[in-house]
N, C-alpha and C positions, 0 to 999 in steps of 0.2 A: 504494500500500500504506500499509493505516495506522500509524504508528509509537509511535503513545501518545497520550493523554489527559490533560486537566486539567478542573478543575472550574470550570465557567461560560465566557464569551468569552474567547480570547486576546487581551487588550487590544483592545478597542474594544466596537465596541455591533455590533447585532448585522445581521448579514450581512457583515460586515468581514471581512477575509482577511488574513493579515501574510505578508508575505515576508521570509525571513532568506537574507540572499545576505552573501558573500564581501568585506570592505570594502576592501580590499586587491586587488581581483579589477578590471580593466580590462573583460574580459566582462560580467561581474557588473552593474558599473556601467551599461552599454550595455542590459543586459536591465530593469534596473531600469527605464529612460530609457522604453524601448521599453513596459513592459508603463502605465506611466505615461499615456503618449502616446493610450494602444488602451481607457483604462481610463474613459470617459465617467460609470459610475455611480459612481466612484470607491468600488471595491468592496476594492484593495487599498493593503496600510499597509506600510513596508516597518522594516525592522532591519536593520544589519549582524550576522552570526555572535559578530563578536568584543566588540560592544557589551554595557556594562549589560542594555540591555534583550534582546537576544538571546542572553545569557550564561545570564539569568535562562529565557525561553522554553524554549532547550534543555533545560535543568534541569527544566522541568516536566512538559516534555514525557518525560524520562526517555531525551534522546538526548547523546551524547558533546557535551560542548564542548571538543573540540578538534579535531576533526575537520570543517574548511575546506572538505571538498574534498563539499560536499556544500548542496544547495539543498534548502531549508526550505518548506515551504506548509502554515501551521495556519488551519484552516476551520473554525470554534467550537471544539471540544475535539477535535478530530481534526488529525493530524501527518502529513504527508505528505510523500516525499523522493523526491530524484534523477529519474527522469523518470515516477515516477508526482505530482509533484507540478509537473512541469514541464509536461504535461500537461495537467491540472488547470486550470492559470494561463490556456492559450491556450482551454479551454472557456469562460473565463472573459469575452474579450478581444470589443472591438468588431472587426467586420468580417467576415472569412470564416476566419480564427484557429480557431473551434471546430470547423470541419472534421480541423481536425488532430489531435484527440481520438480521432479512427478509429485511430490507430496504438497505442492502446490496447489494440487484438485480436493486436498481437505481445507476448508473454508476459515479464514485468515482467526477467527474470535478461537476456535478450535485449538489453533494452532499454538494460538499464544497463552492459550492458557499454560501448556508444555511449556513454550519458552519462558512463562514469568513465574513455575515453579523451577526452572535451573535458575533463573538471577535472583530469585528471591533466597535460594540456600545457598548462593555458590561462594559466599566466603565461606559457612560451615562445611560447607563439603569440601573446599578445596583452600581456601584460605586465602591469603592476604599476602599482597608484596611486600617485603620487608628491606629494608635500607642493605641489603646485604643481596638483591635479588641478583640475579643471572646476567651479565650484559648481552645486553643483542646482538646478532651478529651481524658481519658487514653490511649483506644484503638488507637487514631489518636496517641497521642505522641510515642506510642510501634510500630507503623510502620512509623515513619518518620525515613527517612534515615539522615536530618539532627542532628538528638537528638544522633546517635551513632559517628557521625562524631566531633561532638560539644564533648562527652566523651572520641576520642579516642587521646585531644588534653594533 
């Protein structure tokens, strides 16, 4: 479902994709890794929620910035959330990932109910970044939209 609009590319050129995940989120982190790993065209760029740069996204997008518990996919000027946007991402993904996009034909309130019992446990269940977390790897830091924003200071 689309969630709002902005005028031109969401940060980047075009066919870019940004994902705004949870930075604070052990999950999060792991999807990131993963969608990274599947992502050969390097088609996605990613933001933490509570970043500069993600702070700003929501905002244009015309969605809550405060509200965590909630994954971001903007696809030029189009917003998309929770698992129509999670969705989205594995159409997106090298390998057999976009088969998964068939679960699309279960109807989006359905859907989210799923996705908002994973963000609603997913620190208990998986936990929390902690100051000691894992550094990214090249690939992840060459599409973090914070690393360009942090240089263009």
């Amino acid at each position: 479902m689309s969630r709002g609009k902005i005028e031109g590319d969401a940060e980047g050129g075009a066919g870019q994709i940004t994902l705004l995940v949870d930075g604070e989120c052990v999950l999060c982190h792991w999807i990131t890794r993963f969608v990274t790993k599947r992502d050969s065209k390097e088609r996605f760029r990613f933001a933490a929620l509570q970043s500069k740069a993600g702070q700003r996204l929501l905002q244009a997008g015309g969605l809550s910035t405060e509200d965590l518990d909630t994954f971001v996919m903007i696809d030029g000027s189009r917003y998309y959330t929770k698992s129509d946007a999670a969705l989205r991402v594995l159409r997106q993904l090298d390998g057999a990932w976009p088969l998964l996009y068939g679960a699309v034909i279960v109807p989006a309130p359905l859907r989210n109910v799923v996705y908002s019992l994973i963000a609603g446990t997913r620190y208990k269940v998986f936990g929390r970044v902690e100051e000691s977390c894992p550094l990214p790897t090249a690939a992840m830091r060459n599409r973090s939209l914070e690393d360009e924003e942090q240089g263009a200071d």
